[in-house]
DSSP file (Angstrom, degrees, kcal/mol; ACC not computed):
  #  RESIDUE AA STRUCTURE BP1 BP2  ACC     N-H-->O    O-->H-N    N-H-->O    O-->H-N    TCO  KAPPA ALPHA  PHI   PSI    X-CA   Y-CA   Z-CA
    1    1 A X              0   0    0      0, 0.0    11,-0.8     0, 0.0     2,-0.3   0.000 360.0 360.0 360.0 114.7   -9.9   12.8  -19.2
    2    2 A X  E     -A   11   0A   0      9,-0.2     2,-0.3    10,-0.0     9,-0.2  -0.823 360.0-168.7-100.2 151.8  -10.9   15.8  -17.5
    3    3 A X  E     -A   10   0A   0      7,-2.4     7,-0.6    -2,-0.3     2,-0.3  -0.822  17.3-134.7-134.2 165.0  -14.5   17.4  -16.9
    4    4 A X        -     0   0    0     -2,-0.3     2,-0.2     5,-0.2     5,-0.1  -0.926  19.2-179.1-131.4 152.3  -15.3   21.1  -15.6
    5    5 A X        -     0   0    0     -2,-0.3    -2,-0.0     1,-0.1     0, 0.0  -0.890  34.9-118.1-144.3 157.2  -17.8   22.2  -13.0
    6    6 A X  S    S+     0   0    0     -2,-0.2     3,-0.1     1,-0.2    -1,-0.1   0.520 120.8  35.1 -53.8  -8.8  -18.6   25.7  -11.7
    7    7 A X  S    S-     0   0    0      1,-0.3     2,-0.3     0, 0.0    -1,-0.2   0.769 133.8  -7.9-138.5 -34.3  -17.6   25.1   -8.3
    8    8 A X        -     0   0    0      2,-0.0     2,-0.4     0, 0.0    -1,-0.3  -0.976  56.1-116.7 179.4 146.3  -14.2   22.3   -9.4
    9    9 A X        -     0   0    0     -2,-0.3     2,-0.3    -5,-0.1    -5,-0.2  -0.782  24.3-145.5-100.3 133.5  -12.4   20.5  -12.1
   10   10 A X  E     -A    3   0A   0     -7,-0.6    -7,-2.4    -2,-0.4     2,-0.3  -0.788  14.8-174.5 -96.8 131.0  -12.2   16.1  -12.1
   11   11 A X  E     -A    2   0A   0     -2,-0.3     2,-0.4    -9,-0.2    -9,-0.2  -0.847  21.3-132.0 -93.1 142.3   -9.1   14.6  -13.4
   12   12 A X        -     0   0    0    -11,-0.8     2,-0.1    -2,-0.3   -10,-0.0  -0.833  26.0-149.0 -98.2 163.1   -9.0   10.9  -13.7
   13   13 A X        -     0   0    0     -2,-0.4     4,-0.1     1,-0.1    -1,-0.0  -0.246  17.0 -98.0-102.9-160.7   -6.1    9.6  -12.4
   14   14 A X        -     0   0    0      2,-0.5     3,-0.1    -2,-0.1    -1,-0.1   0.829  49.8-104.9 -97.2 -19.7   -3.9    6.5  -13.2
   15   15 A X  S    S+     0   0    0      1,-0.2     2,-0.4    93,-0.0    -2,-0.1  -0.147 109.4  79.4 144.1 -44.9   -4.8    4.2  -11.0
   16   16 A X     >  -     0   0    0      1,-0.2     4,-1.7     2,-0.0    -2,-0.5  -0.801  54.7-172.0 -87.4 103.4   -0.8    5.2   -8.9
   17   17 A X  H  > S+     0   0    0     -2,-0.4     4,-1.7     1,-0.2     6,-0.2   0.954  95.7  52.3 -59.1 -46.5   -1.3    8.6   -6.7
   18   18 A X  H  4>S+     0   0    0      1,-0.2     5,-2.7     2,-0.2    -1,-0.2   0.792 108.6  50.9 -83.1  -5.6    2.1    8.6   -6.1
   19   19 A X  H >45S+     0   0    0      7,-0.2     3,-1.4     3,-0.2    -1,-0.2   0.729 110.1  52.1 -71.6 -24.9    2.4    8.3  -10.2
   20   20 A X  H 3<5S+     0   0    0     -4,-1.7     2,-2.3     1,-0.3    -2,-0.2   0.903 109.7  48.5 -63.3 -74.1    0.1   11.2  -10.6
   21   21 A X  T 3<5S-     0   0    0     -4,-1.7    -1,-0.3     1,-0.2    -2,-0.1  -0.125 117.4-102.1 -77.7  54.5    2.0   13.0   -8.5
   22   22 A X  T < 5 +     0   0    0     -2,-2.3     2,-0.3    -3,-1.4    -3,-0.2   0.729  55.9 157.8  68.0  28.0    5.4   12.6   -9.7
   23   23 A X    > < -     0   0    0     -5,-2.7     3,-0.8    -6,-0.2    -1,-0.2  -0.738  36.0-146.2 -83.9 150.2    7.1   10.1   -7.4
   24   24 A X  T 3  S+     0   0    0     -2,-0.3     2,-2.8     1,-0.2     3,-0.3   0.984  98.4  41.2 -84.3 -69.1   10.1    8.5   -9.1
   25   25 A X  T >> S+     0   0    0      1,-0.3     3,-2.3     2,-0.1     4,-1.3  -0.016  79.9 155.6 -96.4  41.7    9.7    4.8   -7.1
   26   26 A X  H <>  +     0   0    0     -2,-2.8     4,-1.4    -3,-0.8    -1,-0.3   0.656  62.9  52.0 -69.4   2.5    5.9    5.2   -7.6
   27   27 A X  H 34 S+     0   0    0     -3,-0.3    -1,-0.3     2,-0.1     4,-0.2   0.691 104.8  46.3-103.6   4.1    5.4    1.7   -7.5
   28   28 A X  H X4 S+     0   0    0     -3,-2.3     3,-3.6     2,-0.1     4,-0.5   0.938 112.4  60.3 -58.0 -76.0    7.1    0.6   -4.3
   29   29 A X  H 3X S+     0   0    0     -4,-1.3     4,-1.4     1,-0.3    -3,-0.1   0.493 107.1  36.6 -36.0 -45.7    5.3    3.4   -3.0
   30   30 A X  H 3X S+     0   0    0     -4,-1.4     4,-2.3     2,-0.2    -1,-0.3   0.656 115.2  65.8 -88.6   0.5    1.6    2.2   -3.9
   31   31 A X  H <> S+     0   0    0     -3,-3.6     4,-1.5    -4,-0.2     5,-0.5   0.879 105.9  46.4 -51.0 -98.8    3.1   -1.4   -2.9
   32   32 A X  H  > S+     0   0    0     -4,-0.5     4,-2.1     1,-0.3     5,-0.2   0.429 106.5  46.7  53.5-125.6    3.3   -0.2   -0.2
   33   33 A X  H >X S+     0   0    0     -4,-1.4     4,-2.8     2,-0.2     3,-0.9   0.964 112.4  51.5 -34.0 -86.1    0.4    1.5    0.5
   34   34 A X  H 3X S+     0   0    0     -4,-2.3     4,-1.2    -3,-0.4    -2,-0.2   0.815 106.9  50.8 -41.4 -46.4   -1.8   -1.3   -0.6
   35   35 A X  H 3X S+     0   0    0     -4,-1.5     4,-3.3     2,-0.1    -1,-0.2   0.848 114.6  45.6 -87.5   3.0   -0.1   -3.9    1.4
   36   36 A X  H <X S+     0   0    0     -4,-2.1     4,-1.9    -3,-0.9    -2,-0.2   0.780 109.7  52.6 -84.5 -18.2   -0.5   -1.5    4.7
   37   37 A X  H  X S+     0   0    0     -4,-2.8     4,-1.1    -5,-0.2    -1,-0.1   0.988 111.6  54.6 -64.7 -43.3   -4.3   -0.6    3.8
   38   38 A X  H >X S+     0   0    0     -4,-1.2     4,-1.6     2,-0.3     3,-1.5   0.933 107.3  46.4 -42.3 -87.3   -4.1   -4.6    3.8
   39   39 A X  H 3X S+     0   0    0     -4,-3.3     4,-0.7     1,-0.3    -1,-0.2   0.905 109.8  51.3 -47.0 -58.8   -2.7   -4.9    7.3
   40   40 A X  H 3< S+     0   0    0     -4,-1.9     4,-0.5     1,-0.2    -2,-0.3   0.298 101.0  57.3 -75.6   4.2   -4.8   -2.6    8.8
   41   41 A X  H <X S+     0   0    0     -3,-1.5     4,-4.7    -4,-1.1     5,-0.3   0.784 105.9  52.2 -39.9 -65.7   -7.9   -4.1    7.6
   42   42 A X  H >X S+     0   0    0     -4,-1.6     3,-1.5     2,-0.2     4,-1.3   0.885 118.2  45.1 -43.1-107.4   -6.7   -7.6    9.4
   43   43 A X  H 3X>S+     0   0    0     -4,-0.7     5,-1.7     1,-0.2     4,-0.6   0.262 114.3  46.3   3.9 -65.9   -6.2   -5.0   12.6
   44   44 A X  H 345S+     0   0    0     -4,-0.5    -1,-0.2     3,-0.3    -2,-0.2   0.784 117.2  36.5 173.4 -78.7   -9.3   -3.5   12.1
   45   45 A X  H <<5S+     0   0    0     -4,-4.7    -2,-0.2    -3,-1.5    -1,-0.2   0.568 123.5  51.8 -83.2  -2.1  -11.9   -6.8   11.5
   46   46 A X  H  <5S-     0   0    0     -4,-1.3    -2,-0.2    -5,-0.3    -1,-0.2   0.806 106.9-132.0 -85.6 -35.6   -9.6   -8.6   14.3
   47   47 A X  T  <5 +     0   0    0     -4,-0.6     2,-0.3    -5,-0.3    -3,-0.3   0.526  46.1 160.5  94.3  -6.2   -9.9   -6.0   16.6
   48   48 A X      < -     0   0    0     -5,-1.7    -1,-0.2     1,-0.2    -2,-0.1  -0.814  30.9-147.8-119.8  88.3   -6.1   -5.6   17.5
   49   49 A X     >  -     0   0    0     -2,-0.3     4,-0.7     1,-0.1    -1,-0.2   0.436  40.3-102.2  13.6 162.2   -4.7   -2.6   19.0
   50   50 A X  H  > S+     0   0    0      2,-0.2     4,-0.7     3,-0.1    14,-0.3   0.525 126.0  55.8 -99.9  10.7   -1.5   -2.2   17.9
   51   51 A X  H  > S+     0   0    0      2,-0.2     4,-1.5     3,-0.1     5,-0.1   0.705 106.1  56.5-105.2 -30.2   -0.1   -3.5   21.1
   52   52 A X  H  > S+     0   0    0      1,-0.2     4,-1.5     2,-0.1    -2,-0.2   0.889 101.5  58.0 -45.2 -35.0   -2.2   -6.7   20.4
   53   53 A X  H >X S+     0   0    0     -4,-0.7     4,-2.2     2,-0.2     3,-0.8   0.965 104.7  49.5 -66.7 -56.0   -0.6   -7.0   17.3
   54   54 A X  H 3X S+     0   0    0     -4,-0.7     4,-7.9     1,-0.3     5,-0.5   0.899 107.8  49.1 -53.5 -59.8    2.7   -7.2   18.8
   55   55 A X  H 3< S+     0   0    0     -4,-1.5    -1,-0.3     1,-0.2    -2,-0.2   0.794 113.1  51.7 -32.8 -47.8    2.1   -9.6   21.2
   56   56 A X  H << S+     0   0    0     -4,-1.5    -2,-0.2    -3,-0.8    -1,-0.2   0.885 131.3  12.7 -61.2 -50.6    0.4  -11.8   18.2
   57   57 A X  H  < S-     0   0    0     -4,-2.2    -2,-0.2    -3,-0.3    -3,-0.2   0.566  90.1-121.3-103.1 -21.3    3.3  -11.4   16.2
   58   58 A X     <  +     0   0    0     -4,-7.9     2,-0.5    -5,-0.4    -3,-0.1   0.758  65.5 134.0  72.3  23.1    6.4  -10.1   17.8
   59   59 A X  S    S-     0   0    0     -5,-0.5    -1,-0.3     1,-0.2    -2,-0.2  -0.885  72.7 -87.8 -91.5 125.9    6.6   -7.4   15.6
   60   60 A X        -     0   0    0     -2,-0.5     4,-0.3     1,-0.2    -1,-0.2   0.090  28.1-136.3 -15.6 150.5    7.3   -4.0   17.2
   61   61 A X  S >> S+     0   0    0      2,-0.2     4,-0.9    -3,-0.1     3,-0.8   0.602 108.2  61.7 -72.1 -35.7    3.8   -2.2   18.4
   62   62 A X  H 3> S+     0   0    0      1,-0.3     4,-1.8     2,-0.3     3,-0.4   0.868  95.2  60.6 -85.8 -26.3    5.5    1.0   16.8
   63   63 A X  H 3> S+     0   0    0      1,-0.3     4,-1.6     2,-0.2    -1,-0.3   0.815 103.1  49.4 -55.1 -33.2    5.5   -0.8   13.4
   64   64 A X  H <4 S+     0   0    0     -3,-0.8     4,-0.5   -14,-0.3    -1,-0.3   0.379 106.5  57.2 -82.6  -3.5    1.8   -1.0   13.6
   65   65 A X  H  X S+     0   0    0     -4,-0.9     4,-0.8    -3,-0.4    -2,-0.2   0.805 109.3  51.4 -77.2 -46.2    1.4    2.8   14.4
   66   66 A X  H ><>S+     0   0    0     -4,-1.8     3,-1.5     1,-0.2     5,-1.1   0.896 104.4  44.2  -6.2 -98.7    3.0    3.3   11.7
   67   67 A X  G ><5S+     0   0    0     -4,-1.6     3,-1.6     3,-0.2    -1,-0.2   0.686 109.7  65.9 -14.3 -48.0    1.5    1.6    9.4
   68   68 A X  G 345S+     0   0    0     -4,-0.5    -2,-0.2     1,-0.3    -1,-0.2   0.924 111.5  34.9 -49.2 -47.0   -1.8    3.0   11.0
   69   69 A X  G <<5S-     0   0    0     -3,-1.5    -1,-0.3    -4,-0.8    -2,-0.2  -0.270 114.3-113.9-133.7  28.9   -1.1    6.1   10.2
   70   70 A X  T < 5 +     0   0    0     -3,-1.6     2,-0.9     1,-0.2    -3,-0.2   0.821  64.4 139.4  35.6  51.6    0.7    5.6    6.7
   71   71 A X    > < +     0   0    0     -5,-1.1     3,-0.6     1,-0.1     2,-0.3  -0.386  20.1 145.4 -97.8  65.0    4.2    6.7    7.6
   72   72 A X  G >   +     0   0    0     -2,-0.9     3,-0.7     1,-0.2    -1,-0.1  -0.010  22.9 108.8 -99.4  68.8    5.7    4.0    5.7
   73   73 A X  G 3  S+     0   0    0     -2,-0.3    -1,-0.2     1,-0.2    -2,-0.0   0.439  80.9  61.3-122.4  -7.3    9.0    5.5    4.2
   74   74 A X  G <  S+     0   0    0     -3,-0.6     2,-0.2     2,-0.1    -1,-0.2   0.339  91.1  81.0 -76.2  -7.7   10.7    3.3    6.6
   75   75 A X    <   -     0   0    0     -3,-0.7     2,-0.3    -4,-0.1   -43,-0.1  -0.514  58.2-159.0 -92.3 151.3    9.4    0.1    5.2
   76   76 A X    >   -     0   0    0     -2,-0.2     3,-1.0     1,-0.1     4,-0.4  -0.835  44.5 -97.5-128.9-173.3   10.6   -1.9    2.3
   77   77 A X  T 3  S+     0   0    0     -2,-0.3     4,-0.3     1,-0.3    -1,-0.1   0.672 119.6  65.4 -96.9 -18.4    8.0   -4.3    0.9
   78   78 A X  T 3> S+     0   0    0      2,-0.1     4,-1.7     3,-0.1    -1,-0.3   0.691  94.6  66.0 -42.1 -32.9    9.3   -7.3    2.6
   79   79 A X  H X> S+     0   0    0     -3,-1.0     2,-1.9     2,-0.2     3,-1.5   0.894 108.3  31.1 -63.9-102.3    8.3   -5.6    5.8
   80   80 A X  H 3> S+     0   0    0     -4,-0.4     4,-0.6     1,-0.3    -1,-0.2   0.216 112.9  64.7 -96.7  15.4    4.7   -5.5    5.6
   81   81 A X  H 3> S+     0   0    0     -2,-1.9     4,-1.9    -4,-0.3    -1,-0.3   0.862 108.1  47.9 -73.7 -61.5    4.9   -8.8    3.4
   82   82 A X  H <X S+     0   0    0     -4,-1.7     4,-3.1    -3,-1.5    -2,-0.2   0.853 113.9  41.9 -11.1 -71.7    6.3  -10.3    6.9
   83   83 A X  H  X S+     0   0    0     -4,-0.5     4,-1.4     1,-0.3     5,-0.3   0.925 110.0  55.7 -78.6 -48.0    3.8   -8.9    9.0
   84   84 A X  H ><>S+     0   0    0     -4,-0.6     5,-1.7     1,-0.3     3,-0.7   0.879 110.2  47.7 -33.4 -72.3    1.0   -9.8    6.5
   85   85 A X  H ><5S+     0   0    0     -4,-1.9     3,-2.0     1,-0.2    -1,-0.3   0.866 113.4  53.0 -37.4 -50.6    2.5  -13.6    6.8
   86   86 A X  H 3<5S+     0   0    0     -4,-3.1    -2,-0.2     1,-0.3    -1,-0.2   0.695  96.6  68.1 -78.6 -17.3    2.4  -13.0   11.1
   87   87 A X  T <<5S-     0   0    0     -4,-1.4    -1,-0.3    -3,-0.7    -2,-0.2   0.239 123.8 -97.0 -57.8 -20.8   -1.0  -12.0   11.1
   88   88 A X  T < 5S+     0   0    0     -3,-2.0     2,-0.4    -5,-0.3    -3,-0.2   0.729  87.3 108.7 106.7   1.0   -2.3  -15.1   10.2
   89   89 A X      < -     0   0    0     -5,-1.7     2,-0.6     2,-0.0    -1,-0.2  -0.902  58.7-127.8-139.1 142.4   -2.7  -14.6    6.4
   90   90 A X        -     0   0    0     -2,-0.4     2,-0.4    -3,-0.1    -5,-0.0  -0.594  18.4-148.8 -94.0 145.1   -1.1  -15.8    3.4
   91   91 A X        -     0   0    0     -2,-0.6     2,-0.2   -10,-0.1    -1,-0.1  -0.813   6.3-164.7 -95.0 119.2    0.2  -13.6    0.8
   92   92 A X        -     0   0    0     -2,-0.4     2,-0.3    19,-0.2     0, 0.0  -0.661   5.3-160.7-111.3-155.9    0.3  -14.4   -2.7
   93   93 A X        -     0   0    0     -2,-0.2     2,-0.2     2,-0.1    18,-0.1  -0.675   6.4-172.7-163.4 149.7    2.9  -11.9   -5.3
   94   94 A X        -     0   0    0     -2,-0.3     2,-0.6    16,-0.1    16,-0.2  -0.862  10.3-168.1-134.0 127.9    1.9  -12.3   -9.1
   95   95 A X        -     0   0    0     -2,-0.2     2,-0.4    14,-0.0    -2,-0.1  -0.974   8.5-177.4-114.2 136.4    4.7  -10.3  -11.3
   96   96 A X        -     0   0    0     -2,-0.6     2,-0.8    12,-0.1    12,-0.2  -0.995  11.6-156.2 -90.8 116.7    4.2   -9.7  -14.7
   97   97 A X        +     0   0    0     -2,-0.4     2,-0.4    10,-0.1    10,-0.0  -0.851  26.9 153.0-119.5 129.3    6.8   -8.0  -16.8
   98   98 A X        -     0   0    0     -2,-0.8     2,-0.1     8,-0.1    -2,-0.0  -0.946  45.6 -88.6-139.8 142.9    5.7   -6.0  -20.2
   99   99 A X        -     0   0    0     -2,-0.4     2,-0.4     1,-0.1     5,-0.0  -0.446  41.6-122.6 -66.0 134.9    6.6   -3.3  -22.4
  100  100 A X        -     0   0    0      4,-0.1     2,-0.3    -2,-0.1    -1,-0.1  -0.617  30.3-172.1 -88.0 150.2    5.4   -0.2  -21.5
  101  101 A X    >   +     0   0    0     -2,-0.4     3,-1.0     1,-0.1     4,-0.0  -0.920  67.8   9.2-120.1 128.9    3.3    1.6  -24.2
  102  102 A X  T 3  S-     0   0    0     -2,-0.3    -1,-0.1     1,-0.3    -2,-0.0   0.626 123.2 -64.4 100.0 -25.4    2.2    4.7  -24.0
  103  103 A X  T 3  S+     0   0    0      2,-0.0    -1,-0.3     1,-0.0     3,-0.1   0.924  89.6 170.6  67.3  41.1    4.2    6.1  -20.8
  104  104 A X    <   -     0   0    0     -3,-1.0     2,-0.5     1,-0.1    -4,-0.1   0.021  45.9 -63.3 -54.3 162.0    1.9    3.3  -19.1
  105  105 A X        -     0   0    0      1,-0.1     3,-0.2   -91,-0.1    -1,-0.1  -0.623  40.5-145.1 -71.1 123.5    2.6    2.5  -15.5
  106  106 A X  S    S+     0   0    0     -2,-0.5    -1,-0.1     1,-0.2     2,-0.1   0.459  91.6  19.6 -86.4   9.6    6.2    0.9  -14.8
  107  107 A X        -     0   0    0    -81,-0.1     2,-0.3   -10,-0.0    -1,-0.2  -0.600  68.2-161.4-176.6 129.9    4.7   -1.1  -12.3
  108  108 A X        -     0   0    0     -3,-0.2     2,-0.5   -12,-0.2   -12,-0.1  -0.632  13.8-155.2-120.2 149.2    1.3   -2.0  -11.9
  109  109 A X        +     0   0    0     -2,-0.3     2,-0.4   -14,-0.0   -14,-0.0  -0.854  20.2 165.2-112.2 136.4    0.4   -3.5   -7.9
  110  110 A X              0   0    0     -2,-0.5   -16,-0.1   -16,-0.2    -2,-0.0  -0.900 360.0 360.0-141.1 136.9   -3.2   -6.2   -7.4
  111  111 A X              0   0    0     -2,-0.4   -19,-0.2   -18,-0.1    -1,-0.1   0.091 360.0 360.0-123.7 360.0   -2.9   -7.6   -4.3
């Protein structure tokens, strides 16, 4: 659905940015994404530097910079599943598998 304005035009999107915008693994990607927004919440309502973090966890400091600062393209989703776990918070996974209809999303993330 799109709308028009003098001044700029709204798309809605799918729900995936990195589906909107063409990524082939766009659903690692907003895995991802979601579980580093995730982490850096925890960070964030702890207080925790990212050289507290290490210490707390024994996970690199540079991983949490990282993260901070969405670079993850070095991560796979076990990594910040990990960290998630070291942090003090349990993760749980629900998968579902369905036909996609529609050119629907080929993988849809709720965390």
């Amino acid at each position: 659905m799109t709308s028009q304005n003098d001044d700029f035009e709204v798309a809605r999107g799918s729900g995936n940015v990195f589906r909107d915008f063409g990524h082939p693994a766009s659903g690692v990607e907003q895995t991802k994404a979601v579980l580093a927004a995730k982490i850096v919440g925890i960070l964030d309502d702890e207080g925790l530097t990212t050289h507290k973090a290490e210490v707390r966890t024994g996970i690199n400091h540079a991983d949490f910079a990282r993260i901070r600062i969405a670079r993850l393209d070095r991560f796979t989703i076990d990594r910040p599943l990990t960290i998630i776990e070291r942090l003090g918070r349990r993760v749980e996974v629900t998968i579902r598998v369905e036909e996609r209809r529609g050119g629907g999303a080929p993988v849809a993330v709720k965390v």
